[in-house]
C-alpha positions as CSV (number, residue, x, y, z in Angstrom):
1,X,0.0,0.0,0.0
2,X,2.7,2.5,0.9
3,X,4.6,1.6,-2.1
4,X,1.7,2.7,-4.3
5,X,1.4,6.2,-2.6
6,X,5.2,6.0,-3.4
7,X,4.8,5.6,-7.1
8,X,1.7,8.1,-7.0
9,X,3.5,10.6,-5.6
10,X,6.3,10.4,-7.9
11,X,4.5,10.1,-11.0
12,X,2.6,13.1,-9.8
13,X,5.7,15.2,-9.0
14,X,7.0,14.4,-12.3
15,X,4.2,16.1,-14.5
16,X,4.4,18.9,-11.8
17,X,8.2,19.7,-12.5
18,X,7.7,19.0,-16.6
19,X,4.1,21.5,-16.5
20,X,6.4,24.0,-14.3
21,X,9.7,23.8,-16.4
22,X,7.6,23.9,-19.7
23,X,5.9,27.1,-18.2
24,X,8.6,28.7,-16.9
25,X,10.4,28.5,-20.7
26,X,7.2,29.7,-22.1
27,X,7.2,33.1,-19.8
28,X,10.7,33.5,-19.1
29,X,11.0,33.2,-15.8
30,X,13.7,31.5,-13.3
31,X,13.0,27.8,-13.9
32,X,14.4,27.1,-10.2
33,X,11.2,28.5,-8.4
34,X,9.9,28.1,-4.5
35,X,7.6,25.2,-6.3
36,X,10.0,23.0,-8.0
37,X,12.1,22.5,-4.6
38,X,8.7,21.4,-3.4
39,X,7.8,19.8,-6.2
40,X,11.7,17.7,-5.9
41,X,11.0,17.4,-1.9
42,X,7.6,15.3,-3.1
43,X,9.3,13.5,-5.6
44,X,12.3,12.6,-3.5
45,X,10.0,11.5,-0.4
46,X,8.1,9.1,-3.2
47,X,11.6,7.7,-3.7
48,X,12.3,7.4,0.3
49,X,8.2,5.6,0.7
50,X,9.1,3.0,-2.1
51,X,12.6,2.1,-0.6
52,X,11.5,1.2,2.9
């Protein structure tokens, strides 16, 4: 059960950090925004939920 919460959250982090990269090239702005370091903290506590 905790394994698929893992995957979900990762999978979910992952279109969050693509949609935000993508917009971020199509306005110009810093790519490396307050949200992607949550979006990576998400993705990385995915990884951490899968592991163990």
């Amino acid at each position: 059960m905790i394994t698929l919460l893992g995957i979900g959250l990762i999978v979910l982090a992952i279109f969050a950090i693509v949609g935000n990269i993508s917009n971020s090239k199509q306005f110009g702005r810093k790519i490396m925004s307050d949200k992607l370091i949550f979006y990576i903290l998400i993705l990385i506590g995915g990884i951490v939920l899968i592991i163990f």
